[in-house]
Every structure is written in structure tokens, then in C-alpha cells.
C-alpha positions as CSV (number, residue, x, y, z in Angstrom):
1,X,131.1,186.6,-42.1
2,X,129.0,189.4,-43.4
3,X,128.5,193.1,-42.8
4,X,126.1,192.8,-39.6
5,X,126.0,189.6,-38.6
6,X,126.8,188.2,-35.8
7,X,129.8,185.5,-34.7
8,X,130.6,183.3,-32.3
9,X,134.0,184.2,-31.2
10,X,135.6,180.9,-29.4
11,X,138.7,180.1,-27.3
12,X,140.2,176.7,-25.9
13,X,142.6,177.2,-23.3
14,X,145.1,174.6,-22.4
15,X,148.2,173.9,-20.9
16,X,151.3,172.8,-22.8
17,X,150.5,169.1,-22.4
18,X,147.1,169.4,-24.2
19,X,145.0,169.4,-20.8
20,X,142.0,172.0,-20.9
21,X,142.8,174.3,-18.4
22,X,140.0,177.2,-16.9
23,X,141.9,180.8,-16.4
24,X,141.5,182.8,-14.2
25,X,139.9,186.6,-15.1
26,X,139.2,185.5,-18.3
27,X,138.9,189.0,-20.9
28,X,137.5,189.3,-24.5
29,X,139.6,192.4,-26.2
30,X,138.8,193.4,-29.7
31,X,141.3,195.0,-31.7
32,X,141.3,197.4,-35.2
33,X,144.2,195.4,-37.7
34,X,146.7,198.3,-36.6
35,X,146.4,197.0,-33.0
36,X,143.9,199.4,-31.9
37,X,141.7,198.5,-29.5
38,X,138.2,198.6,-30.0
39,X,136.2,197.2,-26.9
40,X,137.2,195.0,-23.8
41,X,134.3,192.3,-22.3
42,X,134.8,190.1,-18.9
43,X,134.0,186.9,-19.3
44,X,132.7,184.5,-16.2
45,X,130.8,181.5,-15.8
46,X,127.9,182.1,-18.9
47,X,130.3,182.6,-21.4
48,X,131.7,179.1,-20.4
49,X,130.9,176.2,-22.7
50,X,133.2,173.6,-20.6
51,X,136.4,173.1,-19.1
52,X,138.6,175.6,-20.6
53,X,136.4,176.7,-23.7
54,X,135.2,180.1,-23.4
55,X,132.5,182.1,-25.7
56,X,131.3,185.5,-26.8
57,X,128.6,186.5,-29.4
58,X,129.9,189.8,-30.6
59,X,128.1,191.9,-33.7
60,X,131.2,193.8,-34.8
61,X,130.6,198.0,-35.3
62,X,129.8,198.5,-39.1
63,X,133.0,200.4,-39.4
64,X,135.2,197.5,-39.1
65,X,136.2,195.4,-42.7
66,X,138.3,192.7,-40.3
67,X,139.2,192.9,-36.8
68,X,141.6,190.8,-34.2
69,X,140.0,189.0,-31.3
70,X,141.8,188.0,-28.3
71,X,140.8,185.5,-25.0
72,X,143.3,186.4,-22.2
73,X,143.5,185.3,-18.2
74,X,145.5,184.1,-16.0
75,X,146.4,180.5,-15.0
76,X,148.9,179.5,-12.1
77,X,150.1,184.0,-12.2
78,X,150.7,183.2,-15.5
79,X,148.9,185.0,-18.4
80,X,147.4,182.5,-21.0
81,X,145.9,183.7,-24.6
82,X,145.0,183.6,-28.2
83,X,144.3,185.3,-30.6
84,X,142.7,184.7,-34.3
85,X,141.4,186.9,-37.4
86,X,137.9,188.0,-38.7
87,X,137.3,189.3,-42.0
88,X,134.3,191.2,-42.7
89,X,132.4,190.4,-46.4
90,X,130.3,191.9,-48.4
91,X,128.0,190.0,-50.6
């Protein structure tokens, strides 16, 4: 991704036997690569693609050259997540 733009940060949560599962108080939390947070988003039905597959267009603050995304909520009182990687480019 570059400087600016824009991404479509996307999660799939499912259970351990593969079947797409839909947590409950589902949360977008962006985090600095020391673990910092940066910003914290509540996700509900529009950022819902299907069954388990959450979304979030996020334009990262110019200040960032890579940052951690993670999708976290609860399923069953249990807490479900992941977590990925973006590096920022210049060109």
C-alpha cells in the first residue's frame, strides 16, 4: 500500500472446525509496531460482508511506515481474534 491510500482491512472468523462463526462485539484496534495503540472502531452489521467476514476501510495517519491490525469479539464468552501486518510504501 502507499503513503495515503486507503485499505480494506479484512477478517474471517471461524471456529476450530473451519465453520464461519459471527462474534459477538466485534472491535477493529490498530496498533504502532511497538504495540501501541493507535485507534479502536466498533464494528456491527455494515461492516459485515457475510457470515463471519468482517470489514473496515481505514486510511492510516501519514505518520505510520507499517502498522498492526487486529479484529477481536467474543463468541460463546470466549474471545476470538486475528491479527495481520501492513507496510506502508513509498513510490
Amino acid at each position: 500500500m502507499l503513503k495515503g491510500d486507503t485499505v480494506r482491512l479484512q477478517c474471517h472468523f471461524k471456529s476450530f472446525d473451519g465453520t464461519s462463526v459471527s462474534p459477538n462485539d466485534v472491535k477493529l484496534t490498530i496498533y504502532k509496531t511497538d504495540q501501541t495503540q493507535v485507534e479502536q472502531f466498533i464494528l456491527d452489521d455494515t461492516n459485515k460482508l457475510d457470515v463471519g467476514v468482517y470489514f473496515y476501510d481505514y486510511t492510516p495517519a501519514s505518520e505510520l511506515s507499517e502498522f498492526i491490525f487486529e479484529f477481536a469479539g467474543m463468541v460463546n464468552n470466549h474471545s476470538i481474534l486475528a491479527r495481520d501486518r501492513v507496510e506502508i510504501t513509498f513510490i
